[in-house]
N, C-alpha and C positions, 0 to 999 in steps of 0.2 A: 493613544494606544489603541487598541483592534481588542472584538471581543471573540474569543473563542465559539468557532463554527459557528460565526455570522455572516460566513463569505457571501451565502446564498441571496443573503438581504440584502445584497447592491443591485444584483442581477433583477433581483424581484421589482424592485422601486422600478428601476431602468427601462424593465419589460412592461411596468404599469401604465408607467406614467410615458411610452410612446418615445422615450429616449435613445437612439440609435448605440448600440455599442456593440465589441466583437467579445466572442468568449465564449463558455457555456450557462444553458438557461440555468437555473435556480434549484428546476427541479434536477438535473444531473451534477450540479452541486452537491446537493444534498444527497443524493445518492455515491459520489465518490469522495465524501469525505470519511465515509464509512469502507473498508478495505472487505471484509466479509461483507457486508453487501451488495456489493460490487460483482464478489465473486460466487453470490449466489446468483444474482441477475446474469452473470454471462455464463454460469451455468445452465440457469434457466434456458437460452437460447442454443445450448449446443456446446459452446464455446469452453473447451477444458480450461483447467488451472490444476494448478498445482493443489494436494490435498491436504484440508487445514483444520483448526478447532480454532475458537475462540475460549480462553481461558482468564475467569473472572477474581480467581486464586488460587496464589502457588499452591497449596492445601489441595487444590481439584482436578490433579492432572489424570485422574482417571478422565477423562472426555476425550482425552490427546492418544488412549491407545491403539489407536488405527494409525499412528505414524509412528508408534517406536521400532518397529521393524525397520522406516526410514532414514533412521538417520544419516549425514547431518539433516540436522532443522533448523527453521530459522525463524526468532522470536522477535515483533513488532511490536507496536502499539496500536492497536485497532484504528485508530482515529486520529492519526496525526499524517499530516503533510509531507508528502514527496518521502524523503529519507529521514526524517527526523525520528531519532532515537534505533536509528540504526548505528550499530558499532559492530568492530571485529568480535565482541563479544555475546552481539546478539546471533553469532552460528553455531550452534549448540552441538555437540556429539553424545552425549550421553546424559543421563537422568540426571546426576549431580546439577550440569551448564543448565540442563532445559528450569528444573525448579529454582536455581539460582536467578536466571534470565527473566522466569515471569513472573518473580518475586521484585525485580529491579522494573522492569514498565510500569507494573500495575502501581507498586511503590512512586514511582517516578511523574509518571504520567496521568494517574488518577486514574485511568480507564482500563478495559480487560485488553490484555496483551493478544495478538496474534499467534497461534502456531502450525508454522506450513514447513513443508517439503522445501527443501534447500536447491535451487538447482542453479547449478553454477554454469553460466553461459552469460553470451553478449544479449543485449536486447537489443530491439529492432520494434519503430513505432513506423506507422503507415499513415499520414497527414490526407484530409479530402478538404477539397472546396468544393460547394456543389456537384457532389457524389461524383469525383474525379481526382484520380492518387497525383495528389502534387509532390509529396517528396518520402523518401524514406530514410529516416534516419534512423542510426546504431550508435549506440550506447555502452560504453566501455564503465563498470564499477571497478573501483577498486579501493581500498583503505589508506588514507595517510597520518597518522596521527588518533590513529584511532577511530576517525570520522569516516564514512562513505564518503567518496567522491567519484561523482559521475561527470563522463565528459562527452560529449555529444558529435557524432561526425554526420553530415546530412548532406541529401544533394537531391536535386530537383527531376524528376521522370521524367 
């Protein structure tokens, strides 16, 4: 079995011990397994996002009132991987979904839930290999079963 956010610790040996491999170092491990700090660091540089709270319980959604003007929203788990614990129900419209939603991560997931700005669009990632765009790929979400499912369309520059 795998232990919870020890992804970093392969990279790390890897990079110590002069072992060739592809992927990201250890330290930007550690920094994208965490979703707000993520988006505080590309804040940091300029780089908007969308506007979010980190909320450690439902009880505390006073920290979230800069986004209720926004709705929808939409409620993650801070620290969990790719889409996981993303559902059709984690898109919240009104304070009922929101306290329901970050009652059910923090419940679920052990950790403070996400809450950002909803925006509903296709993504689009920009790939380098030595600071040279090799491909762009788009990104269609959509729900089946409850679950996020993302499907990937890419092509080479």
């Amino acid at each position: 079995g795998s232990t919870p956010f020890s992804e970093h610790r392969v990279a790390k040996v890897l990079a110590d011990t002069g072992i060739p491999f592809t992927g990201a170092s250890a330290g930007n491990i550690l920094l994208t397994t965490n979703k707000a700090a993520t988006k505080q660091y590309l804040l940091t540089y300029g780089i908007p996002t969308p506007h979010f709270a980190v909320v450690e319980n439902p009880n505390m959604l006073d920290i979230t009132y800069h986004l209720r003007s926004s709705f929808p929203l939409i409620v993650k788990p801070v620290s969990e991987d790719a889409s996981e614990g993303i559902s059709q129900r984690s898109i919240v419209v009104d304070e009922s979904s929101l306290r329901r939603q970050v009652a059910t991560v923090v419940k679920t997931f052990r950790e403070p839930a996400m809450v950002e700005q909803f925006i509903n669009s296709d993504n689009k990632f920009l790939s380098l290999i030595c600071r040279q765009f090799v491909s762009i790929d788009h990104c269609n979400n959509f729900f089946e079963n409850d679950e996020m499912v993302v499907k990937f369309f890419g092509h080479s520059v």
